[in-house]
N, C-alpha and C positions, 0 to 999 in steps of 0.2 A: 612542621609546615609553618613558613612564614606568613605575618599579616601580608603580604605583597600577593602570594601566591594564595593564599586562602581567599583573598579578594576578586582575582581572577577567575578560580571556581566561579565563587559564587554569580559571578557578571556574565558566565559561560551563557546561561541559558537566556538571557536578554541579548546576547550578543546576537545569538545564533537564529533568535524570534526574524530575524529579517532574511534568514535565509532560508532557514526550513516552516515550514505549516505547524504548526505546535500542538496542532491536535487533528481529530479525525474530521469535522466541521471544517478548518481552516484550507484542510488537504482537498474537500470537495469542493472548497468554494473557488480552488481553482479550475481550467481548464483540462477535461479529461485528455487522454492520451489514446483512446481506446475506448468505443460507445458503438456497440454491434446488438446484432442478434443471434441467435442460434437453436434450433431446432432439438440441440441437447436436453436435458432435465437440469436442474438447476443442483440435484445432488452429484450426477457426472460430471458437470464442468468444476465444482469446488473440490470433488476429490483430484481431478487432473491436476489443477495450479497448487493447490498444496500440496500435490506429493511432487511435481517440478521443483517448486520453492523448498520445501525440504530437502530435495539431491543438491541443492545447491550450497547448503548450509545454513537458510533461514529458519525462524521459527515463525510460522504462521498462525493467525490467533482468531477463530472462527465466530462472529458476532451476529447472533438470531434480529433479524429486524422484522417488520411485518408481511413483508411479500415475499421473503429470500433471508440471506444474511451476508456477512461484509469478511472479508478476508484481510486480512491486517498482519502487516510485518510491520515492527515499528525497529530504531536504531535507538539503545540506549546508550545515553552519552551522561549527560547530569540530571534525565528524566527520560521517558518513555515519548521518543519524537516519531510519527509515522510518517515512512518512508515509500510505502507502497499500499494500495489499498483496491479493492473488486468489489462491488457492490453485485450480487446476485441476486435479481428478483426473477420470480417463477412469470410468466404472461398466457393466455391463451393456445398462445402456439409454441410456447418453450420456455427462453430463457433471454431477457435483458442484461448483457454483461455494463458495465462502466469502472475502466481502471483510470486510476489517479496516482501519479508516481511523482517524485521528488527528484528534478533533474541534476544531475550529475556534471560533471565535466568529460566523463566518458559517454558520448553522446551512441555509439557500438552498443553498449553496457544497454544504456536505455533503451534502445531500439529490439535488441535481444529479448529485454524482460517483457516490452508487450508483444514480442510474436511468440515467446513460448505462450503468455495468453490465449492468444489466438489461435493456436495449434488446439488448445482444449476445446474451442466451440465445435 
């Protein structure tokens, strides 16, 4: 590997800072995609979207928070960037969903990934 191309690497992940969320913080601090309710339990709707996200070919990464926990696909590219994310907290009457997705160019693609979402509630 050349200095030219080794330097490229390494700029990969500051290049990329202005396009994708670089972390799970940066991903919520934008605008959801997807802020419902649902009458579900908060362990039914996490097993639906991860076994969805699974037939599709991702690997979903299950994070305990204090009300629920957080459903996490990330895309490794020259570190661990997330791409899609579900915050599941338990409420009185069910289940608060909020999906946060990394929009695409395939604008179908994006639209798709929050109605299978919503097919879970």
């Amino acid at each position: 590997m050349n200095v030219k191309t080794r330097a490229a690497l390494l700029m990969l992940p500051t290049a990329l800072s202005g396009c994708f969320a670089t972390s799970v913080r940066g991903m919520r601090e934008r605008k959801p995609v997807l802020a419902e309710d649902s009458a579900r339990s908060p362990t039914a709707i996490s097993a639906c979207v991860s076994d969805k996200w699974v037939s599709l070919g991702f690997t979903p990464r299950a994070i305990p928070r204090e009300n629920g926990s957080t459903l996490l696909v990330e895309q490794v590219i020259a570190y661990a960037l997330p791409i899609m994310l579900v915050d599941i907290d338990a409420t009185p009457t069910g289940t608060h969903i909020v999906m946060h997705q990394f929009k695409t160019m395939h604008a179908g693609g994006d639209r798709r990934r929050v109605e299978e979402v919503r097919a879970c509630l």
